[in-house]
Backbone as JSON, one array per atom type, in Angstrom:
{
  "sequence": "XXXXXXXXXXXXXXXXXXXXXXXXXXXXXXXXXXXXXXXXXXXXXXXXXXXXXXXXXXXXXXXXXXXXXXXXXXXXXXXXXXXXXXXXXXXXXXXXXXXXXXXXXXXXXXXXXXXXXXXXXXXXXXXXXXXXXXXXXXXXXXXXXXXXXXXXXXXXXXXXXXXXXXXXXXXXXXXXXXXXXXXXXXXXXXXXXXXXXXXXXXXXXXXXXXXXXXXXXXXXXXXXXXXXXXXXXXXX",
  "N": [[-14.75, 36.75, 244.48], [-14.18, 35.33, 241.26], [-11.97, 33.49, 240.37], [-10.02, 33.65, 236.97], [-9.89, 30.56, 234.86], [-7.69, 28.13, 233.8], [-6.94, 27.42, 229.94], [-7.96, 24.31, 228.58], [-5.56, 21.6, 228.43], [-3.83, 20.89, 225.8], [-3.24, 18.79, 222.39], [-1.67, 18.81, 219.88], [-3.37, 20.87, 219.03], [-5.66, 20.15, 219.86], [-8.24, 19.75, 222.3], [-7.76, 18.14, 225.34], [-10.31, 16.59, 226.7], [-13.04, 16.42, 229.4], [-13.04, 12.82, 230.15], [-16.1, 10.2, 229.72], [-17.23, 8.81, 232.36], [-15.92, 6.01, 234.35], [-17.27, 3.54, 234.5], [-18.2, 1.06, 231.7], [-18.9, 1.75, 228.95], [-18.92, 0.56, 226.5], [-19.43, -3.09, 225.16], [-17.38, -4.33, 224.45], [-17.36, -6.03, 222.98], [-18.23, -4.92, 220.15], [-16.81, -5.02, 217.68], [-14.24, -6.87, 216.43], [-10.94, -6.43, 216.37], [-9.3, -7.9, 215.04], [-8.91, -10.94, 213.58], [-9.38, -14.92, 213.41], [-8.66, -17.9, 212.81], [-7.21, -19.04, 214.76], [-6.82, -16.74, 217.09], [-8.01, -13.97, 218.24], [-8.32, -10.53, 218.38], [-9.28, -7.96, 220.54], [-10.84, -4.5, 221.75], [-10.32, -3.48, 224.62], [-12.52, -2.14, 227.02], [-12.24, 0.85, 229.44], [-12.58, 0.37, 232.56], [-13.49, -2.32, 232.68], [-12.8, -5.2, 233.55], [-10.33, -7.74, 233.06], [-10.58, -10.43, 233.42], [-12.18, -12.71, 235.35], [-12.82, -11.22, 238.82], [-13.07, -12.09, 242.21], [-15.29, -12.66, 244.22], [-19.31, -12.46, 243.36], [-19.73, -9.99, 242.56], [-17.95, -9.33, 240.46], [-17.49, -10.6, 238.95], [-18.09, -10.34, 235.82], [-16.57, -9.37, 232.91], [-14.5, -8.77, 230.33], [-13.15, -11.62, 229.12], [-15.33, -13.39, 230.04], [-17.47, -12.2, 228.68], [-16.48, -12.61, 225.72], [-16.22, -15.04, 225.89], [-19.55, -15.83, 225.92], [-20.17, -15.74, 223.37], [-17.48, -16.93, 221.58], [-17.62, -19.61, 222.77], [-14.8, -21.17, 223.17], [-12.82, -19.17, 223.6], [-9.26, -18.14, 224.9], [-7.69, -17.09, 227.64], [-4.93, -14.85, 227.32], [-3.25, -12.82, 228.01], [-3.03, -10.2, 230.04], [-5.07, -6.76, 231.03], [-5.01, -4.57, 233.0], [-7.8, -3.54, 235.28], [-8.66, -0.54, 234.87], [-7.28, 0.04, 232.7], [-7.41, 0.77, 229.03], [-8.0, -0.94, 225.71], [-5.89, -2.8, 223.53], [-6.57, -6.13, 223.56], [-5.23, -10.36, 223.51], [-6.51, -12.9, 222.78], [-6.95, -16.44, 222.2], [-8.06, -18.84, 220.55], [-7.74, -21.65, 220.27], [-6.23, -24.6, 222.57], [-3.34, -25.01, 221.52], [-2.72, -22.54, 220.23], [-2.78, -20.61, 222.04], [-0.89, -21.52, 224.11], [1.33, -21.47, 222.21], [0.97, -18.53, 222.18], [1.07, -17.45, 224.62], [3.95, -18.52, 225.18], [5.3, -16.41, 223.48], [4.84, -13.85, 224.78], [6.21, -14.74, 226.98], [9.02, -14.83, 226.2], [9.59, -12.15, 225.61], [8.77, -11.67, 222.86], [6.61, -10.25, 222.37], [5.94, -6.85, 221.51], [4.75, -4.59, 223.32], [3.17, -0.71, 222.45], [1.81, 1.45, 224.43], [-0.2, 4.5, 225.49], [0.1, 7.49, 226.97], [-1.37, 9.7, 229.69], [0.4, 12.13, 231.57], [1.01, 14.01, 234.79], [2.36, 16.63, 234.95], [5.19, 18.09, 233.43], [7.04, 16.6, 231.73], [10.45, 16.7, 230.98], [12.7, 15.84, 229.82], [12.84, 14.75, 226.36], [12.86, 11.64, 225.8], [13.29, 8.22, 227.26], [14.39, 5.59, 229.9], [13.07, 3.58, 232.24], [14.48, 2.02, 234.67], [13.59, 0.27, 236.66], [13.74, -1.72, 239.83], [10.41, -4.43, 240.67], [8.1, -5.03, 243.12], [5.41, -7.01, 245.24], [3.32, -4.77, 247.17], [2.95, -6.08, 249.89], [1.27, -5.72, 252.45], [-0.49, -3.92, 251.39], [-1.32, -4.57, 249.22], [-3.65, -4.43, 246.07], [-1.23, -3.21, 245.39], [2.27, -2.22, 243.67], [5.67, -1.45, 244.62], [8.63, 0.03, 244.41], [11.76, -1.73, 244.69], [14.78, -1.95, 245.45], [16.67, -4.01, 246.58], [15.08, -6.66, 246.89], [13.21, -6.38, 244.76], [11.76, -7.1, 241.41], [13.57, -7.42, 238.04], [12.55, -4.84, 235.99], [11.6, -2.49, 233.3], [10.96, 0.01, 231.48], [10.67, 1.86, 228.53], [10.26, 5.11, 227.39], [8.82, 8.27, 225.46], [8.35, 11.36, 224.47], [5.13, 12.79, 223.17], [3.26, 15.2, 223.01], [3.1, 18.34, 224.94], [1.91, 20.04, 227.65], [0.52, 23.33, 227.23], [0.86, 24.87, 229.52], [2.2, 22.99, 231.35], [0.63, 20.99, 233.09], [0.51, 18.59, 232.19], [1.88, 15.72, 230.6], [2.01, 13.72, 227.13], [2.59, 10.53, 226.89], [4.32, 8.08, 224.99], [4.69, 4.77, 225.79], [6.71, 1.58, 226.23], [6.77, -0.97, 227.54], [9.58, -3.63, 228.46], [9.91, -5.86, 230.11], [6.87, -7.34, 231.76], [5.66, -6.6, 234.62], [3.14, -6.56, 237.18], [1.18, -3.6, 237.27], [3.48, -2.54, 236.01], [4.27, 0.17, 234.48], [2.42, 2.11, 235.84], [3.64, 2.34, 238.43], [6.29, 2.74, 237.86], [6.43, 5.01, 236.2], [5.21, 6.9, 238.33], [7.64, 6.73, 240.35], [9.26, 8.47, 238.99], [8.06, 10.78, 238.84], [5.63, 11.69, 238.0], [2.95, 10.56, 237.7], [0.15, 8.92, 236.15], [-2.43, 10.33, 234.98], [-5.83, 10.03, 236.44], [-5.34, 7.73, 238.1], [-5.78, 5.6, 240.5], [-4.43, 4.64, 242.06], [-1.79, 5.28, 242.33], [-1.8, 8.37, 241.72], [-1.31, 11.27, 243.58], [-3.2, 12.99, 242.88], [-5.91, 11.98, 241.89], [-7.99, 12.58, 240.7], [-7.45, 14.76, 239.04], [-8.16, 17.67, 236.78], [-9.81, 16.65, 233.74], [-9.21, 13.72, 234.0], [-11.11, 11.46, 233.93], [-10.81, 9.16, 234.25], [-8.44, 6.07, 234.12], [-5.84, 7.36, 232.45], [-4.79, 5.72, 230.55], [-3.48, 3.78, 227.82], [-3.48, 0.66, 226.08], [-2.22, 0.67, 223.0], [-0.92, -0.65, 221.01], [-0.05, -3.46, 219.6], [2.99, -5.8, 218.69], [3.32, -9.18, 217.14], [4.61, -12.6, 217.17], [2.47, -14.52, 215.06], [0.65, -17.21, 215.97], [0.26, -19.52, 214.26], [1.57, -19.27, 211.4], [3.96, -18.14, 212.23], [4.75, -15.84, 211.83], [5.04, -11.77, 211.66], [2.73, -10.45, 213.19], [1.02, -7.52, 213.2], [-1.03, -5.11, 215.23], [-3.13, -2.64, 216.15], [-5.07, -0.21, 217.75], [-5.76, 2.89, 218.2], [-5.65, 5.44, 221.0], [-8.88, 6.59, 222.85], [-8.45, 8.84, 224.09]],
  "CA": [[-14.26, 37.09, 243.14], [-13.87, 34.67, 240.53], [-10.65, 32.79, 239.52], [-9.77, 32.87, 235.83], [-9.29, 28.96, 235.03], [-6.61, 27.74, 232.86], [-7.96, 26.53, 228.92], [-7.46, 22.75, 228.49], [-4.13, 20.75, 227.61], [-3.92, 20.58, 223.86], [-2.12, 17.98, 221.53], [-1.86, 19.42, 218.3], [-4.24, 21.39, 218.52], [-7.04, 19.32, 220.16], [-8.46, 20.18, 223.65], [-7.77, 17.02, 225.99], [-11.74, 17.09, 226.66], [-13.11, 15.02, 230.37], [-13.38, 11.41, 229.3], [-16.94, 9.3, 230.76], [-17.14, 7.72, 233.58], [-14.88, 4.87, 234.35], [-18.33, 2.1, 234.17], [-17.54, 0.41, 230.66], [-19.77, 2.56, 228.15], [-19.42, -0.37, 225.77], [-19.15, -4.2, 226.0], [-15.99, -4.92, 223.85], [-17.46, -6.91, 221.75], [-18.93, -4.73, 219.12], [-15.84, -5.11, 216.64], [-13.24, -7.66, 216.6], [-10.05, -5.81, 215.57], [-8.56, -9.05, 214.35], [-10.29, -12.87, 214.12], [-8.99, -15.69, 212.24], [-8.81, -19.17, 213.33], [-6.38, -18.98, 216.13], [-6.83, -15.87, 217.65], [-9.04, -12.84, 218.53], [-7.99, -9.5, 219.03], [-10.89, -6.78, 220.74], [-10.61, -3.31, 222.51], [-11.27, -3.61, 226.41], [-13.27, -0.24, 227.32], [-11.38, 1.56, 230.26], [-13.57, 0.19, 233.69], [-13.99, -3.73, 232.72], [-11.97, -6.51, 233.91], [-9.64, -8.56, 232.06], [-11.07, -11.61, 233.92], [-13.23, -12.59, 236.34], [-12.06, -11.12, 240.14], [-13.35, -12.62, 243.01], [-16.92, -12.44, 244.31], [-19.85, -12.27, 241.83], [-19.87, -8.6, 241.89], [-16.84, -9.4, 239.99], [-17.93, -11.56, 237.73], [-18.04, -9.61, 234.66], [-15.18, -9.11, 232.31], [-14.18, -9.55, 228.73], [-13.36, -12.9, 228.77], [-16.61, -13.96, 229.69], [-18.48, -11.79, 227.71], [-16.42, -13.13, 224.51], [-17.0, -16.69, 225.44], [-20.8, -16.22, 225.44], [-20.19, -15.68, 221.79], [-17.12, -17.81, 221.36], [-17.02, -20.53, 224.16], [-13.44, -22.07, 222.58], [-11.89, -17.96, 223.71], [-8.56, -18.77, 226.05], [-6.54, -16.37, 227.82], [-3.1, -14.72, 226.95], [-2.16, -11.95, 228.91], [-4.51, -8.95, 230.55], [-4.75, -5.43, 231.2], [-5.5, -3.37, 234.25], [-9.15, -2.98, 235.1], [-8.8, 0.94, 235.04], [-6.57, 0.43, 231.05], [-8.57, 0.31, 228.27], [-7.16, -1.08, 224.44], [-5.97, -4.5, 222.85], [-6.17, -7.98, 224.41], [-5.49, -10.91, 222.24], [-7.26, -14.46, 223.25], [-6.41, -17.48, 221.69], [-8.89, -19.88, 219.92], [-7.46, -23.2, 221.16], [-5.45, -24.45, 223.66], [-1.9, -24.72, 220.65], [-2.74, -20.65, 219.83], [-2.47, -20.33, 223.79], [0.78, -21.67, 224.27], [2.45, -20.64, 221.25], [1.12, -16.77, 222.24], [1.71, -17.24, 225.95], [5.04, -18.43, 225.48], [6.12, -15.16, 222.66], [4.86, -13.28, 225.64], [7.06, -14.8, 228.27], [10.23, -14.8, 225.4], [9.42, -11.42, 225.02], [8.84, -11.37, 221.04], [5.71, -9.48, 221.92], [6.26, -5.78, 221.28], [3.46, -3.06, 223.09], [3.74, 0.46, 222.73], [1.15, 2.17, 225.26], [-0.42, 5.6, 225.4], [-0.47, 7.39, 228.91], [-1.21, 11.43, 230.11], [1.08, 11.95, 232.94], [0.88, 15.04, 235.65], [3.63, 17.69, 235.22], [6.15, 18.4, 232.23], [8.1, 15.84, 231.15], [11.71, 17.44, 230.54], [13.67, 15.15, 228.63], [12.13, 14.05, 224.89], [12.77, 10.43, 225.74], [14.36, 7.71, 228.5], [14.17, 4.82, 230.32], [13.14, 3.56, 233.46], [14.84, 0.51, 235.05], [13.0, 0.38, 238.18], [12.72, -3.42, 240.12], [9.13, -4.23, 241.62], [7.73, -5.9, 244.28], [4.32, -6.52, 245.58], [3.84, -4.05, 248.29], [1.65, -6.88, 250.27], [-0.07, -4.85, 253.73], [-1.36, -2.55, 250.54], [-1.75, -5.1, 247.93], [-2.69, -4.68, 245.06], [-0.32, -2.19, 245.14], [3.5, -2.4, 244.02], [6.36, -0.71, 245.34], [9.97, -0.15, 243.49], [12.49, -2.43, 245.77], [15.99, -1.94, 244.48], [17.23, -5.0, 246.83], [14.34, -7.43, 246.14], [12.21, -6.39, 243.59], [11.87, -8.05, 240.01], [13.59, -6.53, 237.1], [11.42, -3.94, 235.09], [12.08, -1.75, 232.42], [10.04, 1.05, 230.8], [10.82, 3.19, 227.71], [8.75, 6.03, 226.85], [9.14, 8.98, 224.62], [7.0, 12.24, 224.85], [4.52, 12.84, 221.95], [2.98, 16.29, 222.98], [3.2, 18.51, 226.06], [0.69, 20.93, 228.05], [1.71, 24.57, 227.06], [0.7, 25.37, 230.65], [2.85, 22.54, 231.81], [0.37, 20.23, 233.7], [0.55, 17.7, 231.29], [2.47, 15.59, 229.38], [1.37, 12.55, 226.44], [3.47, 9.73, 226.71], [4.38, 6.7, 224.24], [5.31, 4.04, 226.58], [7.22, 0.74, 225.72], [7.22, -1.79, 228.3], [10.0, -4.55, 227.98], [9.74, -6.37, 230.93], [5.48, -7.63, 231.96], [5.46, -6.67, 235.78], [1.77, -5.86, 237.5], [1.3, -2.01, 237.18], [4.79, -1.63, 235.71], [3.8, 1.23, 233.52], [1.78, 3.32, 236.7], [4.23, 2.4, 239.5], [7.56, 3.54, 237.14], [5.93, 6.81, 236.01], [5.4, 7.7, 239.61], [8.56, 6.69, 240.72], [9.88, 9.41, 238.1], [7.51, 11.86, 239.66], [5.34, 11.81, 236.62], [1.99, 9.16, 238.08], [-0.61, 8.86, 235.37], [-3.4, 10.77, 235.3], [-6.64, 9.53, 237.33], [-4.49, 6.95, 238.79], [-6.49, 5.94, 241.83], [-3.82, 4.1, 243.38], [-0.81, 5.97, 242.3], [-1.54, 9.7, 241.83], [-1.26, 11.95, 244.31], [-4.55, 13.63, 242.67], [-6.24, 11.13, 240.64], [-9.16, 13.56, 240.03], [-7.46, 16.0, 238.65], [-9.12, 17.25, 235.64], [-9.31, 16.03, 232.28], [-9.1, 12.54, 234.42], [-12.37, 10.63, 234.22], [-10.33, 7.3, 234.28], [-6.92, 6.29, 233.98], [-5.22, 7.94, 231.15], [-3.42, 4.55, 230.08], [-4.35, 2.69, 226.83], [-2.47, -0.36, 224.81], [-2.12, 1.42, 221.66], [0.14, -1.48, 219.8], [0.78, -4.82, 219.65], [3.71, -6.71, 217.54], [3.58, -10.23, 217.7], [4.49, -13.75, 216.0], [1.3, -15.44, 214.95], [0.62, -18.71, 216.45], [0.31, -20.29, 213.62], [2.34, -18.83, 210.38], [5.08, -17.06, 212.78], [4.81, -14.07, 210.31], [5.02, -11.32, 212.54], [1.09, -10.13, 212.82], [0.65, -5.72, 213.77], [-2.48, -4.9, 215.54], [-3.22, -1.29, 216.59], [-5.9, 0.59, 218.45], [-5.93, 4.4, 218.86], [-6.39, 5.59, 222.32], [-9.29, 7.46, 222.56], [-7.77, 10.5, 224.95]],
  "C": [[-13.86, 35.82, 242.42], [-12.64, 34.54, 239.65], [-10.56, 32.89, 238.25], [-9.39, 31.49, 235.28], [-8.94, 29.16, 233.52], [-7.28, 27.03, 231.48], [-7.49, 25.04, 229.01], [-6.22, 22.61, 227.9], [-4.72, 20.38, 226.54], [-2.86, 19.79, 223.67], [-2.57, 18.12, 220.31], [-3.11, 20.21, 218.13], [-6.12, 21.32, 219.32], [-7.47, 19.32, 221.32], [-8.34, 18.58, 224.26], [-9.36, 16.87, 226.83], [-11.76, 15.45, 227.94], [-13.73, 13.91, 229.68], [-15.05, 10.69, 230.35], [-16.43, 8.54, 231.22], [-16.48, 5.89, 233.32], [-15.76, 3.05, 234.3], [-18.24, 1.94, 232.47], [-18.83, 1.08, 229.8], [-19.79, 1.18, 227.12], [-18.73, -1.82, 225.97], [-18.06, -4.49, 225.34], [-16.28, -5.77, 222.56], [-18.15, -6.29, 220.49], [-17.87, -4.78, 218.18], [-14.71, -5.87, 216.91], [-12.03, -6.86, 215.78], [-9.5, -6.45, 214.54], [-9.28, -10.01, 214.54], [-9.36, -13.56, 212.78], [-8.94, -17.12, 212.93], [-8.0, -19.88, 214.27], [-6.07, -17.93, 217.09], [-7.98, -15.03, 217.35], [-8.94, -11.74, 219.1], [-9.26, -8.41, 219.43], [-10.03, -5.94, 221.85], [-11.48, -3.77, 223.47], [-11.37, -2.32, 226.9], [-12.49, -0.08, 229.03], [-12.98, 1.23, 231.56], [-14.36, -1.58, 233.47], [-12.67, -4.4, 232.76], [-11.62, -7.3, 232.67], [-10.62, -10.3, 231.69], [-11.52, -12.11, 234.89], [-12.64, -12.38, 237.57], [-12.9, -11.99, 241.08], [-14.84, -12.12, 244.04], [-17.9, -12.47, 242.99], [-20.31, -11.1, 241.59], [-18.71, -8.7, 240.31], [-16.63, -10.2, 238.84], [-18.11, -11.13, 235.95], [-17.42, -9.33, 234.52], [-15.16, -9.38, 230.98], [-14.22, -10.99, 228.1], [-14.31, -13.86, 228.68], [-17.55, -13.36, 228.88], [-17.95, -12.41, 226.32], [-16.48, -14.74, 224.47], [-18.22, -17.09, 225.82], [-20.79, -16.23, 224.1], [-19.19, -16.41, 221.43], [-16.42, -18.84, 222.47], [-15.53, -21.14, 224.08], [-12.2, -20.73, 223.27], [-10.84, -18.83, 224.67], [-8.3, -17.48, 226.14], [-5.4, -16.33, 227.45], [-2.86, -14.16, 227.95], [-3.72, -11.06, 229.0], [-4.29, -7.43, 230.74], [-5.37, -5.14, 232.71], [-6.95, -3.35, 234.11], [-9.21, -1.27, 234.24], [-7.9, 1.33, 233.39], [-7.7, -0.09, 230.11], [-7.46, -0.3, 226.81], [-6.62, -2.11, 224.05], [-5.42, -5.29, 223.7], [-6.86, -8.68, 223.11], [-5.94, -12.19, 223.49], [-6.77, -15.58, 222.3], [-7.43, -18.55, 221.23], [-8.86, -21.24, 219.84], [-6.46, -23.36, 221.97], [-3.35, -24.42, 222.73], [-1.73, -23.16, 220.37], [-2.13, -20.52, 221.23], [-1.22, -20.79, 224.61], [1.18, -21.25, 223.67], [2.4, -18.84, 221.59], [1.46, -16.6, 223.61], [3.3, -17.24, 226.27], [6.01, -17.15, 224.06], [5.67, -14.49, 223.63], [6.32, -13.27, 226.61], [8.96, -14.74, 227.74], [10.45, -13.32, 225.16], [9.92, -10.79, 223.35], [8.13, -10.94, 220.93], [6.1, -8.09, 222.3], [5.1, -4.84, 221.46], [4.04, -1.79, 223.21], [1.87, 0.52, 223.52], [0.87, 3.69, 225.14], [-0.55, 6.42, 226.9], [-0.62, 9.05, 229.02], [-0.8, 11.58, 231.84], [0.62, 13.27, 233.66], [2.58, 15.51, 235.92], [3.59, 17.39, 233.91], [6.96, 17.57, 232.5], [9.29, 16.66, 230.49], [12.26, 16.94, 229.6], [12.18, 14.58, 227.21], [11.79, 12.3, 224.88], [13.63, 9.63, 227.21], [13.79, 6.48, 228.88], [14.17, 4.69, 231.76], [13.13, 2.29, 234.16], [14.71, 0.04, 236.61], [12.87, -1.37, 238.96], [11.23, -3.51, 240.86], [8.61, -4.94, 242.0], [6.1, -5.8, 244.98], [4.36, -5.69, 246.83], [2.11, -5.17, 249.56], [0.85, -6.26, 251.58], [-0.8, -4.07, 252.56], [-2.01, -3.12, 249.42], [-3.4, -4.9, 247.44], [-1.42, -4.17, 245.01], [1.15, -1.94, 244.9], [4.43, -1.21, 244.53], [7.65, -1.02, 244.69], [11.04, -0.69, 244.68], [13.68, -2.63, 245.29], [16.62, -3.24, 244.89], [16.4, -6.38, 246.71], [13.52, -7.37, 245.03], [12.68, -7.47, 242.33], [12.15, -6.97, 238.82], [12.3, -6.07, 236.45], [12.29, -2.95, 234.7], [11.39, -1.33, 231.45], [11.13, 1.73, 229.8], [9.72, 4.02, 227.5], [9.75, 7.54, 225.88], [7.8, 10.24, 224.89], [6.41, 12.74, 223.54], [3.83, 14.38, 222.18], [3.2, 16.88, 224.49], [1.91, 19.78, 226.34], [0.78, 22.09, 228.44], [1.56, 25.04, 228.92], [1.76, 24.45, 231.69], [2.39, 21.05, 232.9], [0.45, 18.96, 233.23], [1.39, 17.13, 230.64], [2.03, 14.11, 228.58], [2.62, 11.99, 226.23], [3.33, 8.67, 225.64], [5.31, 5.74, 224.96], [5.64, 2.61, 226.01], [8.13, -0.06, 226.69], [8.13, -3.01, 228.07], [9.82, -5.98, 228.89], [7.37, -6.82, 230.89], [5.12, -7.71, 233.37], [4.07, -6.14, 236.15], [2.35, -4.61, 237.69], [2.42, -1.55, 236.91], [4.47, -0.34, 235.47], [3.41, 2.17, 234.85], [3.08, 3.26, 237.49], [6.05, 3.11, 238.9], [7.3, 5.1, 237.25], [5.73, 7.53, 237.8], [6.38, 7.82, 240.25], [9.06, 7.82, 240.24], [9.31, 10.77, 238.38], [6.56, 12.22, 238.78], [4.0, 10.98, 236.39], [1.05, 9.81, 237.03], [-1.84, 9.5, 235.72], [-5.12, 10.18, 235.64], [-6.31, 8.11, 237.69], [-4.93, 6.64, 240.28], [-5.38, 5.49, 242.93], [-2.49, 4.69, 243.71], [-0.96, 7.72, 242.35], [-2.03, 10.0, 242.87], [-2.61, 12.83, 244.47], [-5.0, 13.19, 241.84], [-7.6, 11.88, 239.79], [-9.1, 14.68, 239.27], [-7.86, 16.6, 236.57], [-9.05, 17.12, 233.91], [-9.22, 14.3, 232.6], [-10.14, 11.76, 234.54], [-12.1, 9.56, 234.31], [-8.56, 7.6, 234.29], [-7.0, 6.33, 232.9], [-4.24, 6.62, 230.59], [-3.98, 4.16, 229.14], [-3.1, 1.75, 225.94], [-2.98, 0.03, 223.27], [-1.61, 0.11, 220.69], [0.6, -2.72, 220.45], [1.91, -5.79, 218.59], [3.7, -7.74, 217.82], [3.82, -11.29, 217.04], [3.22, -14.18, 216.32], [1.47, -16.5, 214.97], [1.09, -19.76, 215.28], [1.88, -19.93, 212.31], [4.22, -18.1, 210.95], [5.34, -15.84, 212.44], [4.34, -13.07, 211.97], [3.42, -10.07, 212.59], [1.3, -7.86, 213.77], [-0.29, -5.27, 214.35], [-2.16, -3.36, 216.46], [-5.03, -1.11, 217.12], [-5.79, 1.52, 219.27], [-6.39, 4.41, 220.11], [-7.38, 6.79, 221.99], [-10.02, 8.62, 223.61], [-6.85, 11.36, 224.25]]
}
C-alpha cells in the first residue's frame, strides 16, 4: 500500500524544489557582480573550490579559472567547496592587504542563507560555540569548550516548514572559523541540510547540495574606504 508523502517546504509561498547536482553547473565567471580596479567580486556555484586542493584532480577552482582571464586576481578569503555565493579577490597585491586585513579586524560584515533540519523555535539567537580542528577526522571540526577558538554565530529565522522539517535561516557570522556556520547549527541540533559531514541525513530531500549560500557582503573598499554592499540571492 502506498504512503501518502508530505507536499514540499514552502517560503512564502514557493515550493523548496530539489536543487542539481552538487558538480558546478556553471563556471563563475559568466558575470562579475562587482569589478573596478582593485577588486572583483563573482558568485562561486555550490560544488567548486575556492582554491586549488591538493592533487590535480583538485586542481580546479575559481581562482584559477578567474586568473585565466585576469592573471593579476589575488586571494582574500574563501568559501566551503559544498557553499555557493560571493568571493571577493583583489586586483593587486595593496587591494589584498587592505581587504585581508578588514577581514581579520572584522569590518567585513556577511549575512549567509542556510535550510536547516527541524523547526527552529526561537525567532532569533546566538551561538557562542569555541572550535577546534577535530584532527583523526579532519577536515572536520568539533565544539571544544576548554580549547577551542572563540566563535560566534547569529542567525534569525526567515520562513519555516508548515510540516516542521524545515527551517530558512539568515546567518551572521562574527567570528571566521573553518565550518563555523555547519558545525554551530549542529551543535544546536539544527545541521544544515545536505551537509555531508555534519547532518545526520545529508540526503534528505530537497538536499541536492549544501543548503548554505553567502548572501551579503559589507565591506570598506580598499581603496576609497567608503563602505562598498555587494549582494547575491541564494538560489534555494
Amino acid at each position: 500500500m502506498n504512503r501518502p508523502t508530505a507536499p514540499p517546504p514552502t517560503w512564502a509561498g514557493t515550493p523548496l524544489s530539489p536543487l542539481p547536482p552538487a558538480a558546478p553547473p556553471r563556471t563563475g565567471l559568466s558575470e562579475a557582480l562587482y569589478r573596478d580596479a582593485d577588486l572583483i567580486a563573482l558568485s562561486k556555484p555550490a560544488g567548486l573550490l575556492s582554491v586549488p586542493g591538493r592533487g590535480p584532480d583538485k586542481a580546479d577552482c575559481l581562482l584559477t579559472r578567474l586568473q585565466q582571464v585576469h592573471p593579476e586576481a589575488l586571494l582574500v578569503h574563501r568559501l566551503d567547496m559544498g557553499t555557493s555565493g560571493l568571493l571577493v579577490f583583489a586586483r593587486h597585491l595593496a587591494a589584498q592587504r587592505a581587504l585581508s586585513r578588514a577581514f581579520e579586524q572584522r569590518r567585513v560584515h556577511k549575512r549567509y542563507i542556510a535550510v536547516v533540519q527541524g523547526r527552529v523555535a526561537d525567532e532569533s539567537g546566538r551561538i557562542d560555540l569555541p572550535l577546534i580542528c577535530d584532527w583523526p577526522r579532519r577536515p572536520r571540526q568539533i565544539v571544544d569548550l576548554r580549547n577551542g577558538r572563540p566563535a560566534l554565530t547569529h542567525w534569525q529565522v526567515l520562513a519555516r516548514d508548515p510540516q516542521g522539517r524545515f527551517t530558512r535561516l539568515a546567518l551572521q557570522p562574527v567570528t571566521g572559523r573553518s565550518h563555523q556556520l555547519r558545525v554551530h547549527l549542529q551543535a544546536i541540533g539544527h545541521p544544515i541540510l545536505g551537509d555531508e559531514l555534519y547532518a545526520a541525513d545529508p540526503q534528505a530531500p530537497g538536499a541536492a547540495r549544501l543548503l548554505l549560500h553567502a548572501e551579503r557582503l559589507e565591506l570598506p573598499h580598499p581603496d576609497s574606504g567608503e563602505t562598498l554592499v555587494l549582494e547575491d540571492p541564494a538560489p534555494f
